[in-house]
N, C-alpha and C positions, 0 to 999 in steps of 0.2 A: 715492581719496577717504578709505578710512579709515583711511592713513596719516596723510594731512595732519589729517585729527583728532583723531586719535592724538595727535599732536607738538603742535597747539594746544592741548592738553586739558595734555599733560604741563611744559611752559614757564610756570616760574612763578619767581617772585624767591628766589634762592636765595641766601644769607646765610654760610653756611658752607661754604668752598672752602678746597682744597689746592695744594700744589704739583705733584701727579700729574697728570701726563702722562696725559691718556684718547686723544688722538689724537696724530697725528702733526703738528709745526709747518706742513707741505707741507699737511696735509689743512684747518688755520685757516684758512693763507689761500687754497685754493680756493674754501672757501664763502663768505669775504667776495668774493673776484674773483666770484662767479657771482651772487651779491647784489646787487653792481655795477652789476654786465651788465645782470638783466633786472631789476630794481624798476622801476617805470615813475613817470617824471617829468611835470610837466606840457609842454607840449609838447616833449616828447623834451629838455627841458633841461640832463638829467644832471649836475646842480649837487653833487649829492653828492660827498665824498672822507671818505675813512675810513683812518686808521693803527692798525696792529697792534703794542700794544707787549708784547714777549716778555722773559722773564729779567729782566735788570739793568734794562731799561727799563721793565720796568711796573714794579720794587720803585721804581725813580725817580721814577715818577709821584706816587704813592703818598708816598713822601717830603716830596715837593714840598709837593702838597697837605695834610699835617700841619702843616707848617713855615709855610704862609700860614696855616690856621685857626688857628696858636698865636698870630699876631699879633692875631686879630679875636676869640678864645675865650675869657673870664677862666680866668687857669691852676685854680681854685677849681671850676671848671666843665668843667675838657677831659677827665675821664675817659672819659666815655661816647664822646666826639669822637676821641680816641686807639683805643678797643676798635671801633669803626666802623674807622677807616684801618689799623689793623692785620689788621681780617678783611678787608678790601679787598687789602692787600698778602699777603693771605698765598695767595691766587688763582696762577693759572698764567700769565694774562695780562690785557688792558683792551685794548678795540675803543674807541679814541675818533671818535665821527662828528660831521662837519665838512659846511657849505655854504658854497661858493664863491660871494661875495656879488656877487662880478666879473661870474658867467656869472646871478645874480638881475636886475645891472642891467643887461646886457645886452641879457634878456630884455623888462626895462619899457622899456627906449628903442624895440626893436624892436616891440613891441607895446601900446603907448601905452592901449589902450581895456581891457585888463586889467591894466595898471601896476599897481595896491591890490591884485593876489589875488600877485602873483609870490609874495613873501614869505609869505605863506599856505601856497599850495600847495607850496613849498619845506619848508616845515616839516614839509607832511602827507606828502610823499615820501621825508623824513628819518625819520620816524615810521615809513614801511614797509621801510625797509633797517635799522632795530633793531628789530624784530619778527622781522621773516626771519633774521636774523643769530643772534639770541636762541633763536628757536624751534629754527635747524638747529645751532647750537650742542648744544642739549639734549637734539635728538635721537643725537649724538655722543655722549651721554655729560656732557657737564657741564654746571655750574652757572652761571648768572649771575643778575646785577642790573642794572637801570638809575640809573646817576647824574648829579645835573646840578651840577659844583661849578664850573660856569661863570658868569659872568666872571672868578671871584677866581682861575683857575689858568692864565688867557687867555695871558697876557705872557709868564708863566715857561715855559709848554710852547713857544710861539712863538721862543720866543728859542733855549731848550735845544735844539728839535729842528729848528731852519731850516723854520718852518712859515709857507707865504706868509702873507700880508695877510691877504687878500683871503680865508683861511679861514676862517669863523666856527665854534667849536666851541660843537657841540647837546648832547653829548651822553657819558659815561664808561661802558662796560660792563663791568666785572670779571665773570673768569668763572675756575673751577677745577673741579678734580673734588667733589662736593659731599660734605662730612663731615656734613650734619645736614640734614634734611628739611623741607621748604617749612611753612610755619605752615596750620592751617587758615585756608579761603577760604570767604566768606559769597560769595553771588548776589542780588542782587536779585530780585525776579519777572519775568518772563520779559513776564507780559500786561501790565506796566506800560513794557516798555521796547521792544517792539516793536508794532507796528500790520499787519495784513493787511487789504488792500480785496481784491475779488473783484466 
């Protein structure tokens, strides 16, 4: 137990990443495969898919995504949008997570009287395989963040890397070994955001 708290306690958005190798590429993606495995979906759905992009493919990504904001950023204005994608790029790799919208509507044909929550609960199961991913990540040793520069990088990953249809992308996690330490974190009060009955 006070590992796992440990590791929630230390998993925070980390902004400042390297190219340094803290684990080994074999030990990445065991922990996304074991992610996989057991995050639990709403009826055993398993809609989730998630890509590891390593090296030249996460600098790609990373490109990409520049090269679209240059189209929609006035150039008077892209500094700050460049110093963002360059500390993004300059990470070790990016976990992009994906729901397969096939095995969503699958799910509502099959199960008709909770149709309106697929999509819901799809989200919040996507929501706990980047948490887990994030947190065992950091327990490794490195750093990430959560990004969403989705839809505007939808096409270009899709096309670039033969990504079916039918996958919707949630979600961009850059992560590297971290050069600069998480920003102080405010908490809200504790007695305003929980409730105990007895």
């Amino acid at each position: 137990m006070t590992d796992i708290l440990s590791a929630m306690k230390n998993r925070r958005s980390i902004y400042g990443i390297s190219k340094e190798a803290v684990t080994s590429d074999e030990r990445i993606q065991e922990i996304v495969e074991q992610v996989v495995l057991h995050t639990p979906s709403a009826f055993n759905s398993q809609s989730a898919r998630v890509m590891i992009l390593l090296g030249e493919k996460h600098d790609q990504l990373w490109e990409f995504t520049t090269n679209i904001l240059k189209e929609i950023v006035p150039a008077e204005n892209f500094a700050p949008t460049q110093q963002k994608m360059d500390s993004f790029k300059a990470g070790y790799g990016t976990i992009l997570f994906f729901e397969d919208e096939s095995v969503i509507r699958g799910m509502q044909e099959q199960f008709k009287a909770y149709q309106d929550n697929f999509p819901i609960w799809s989200q919040q199961s996507s929501g706990m395989h980047q948490y887990l991913v994030w947190t065992l990540l950091e327990a490794e040793g490195y750093g990430a963040s959560l990004q969403h520069y989705n839809p505007l990088i939808d096409e270009k990953i899709k096309a670039e890397w033969d990504i079916p249809e039918n996958w919707k992308l949630i979600a961009q996690m850059p992560f590297g070994k971290p050069t600069a330490p998480a920003g102080d974190k405010e908490f809200k009060p504790l007695e305003e955001r929980i409730k105990v009955l007895k």
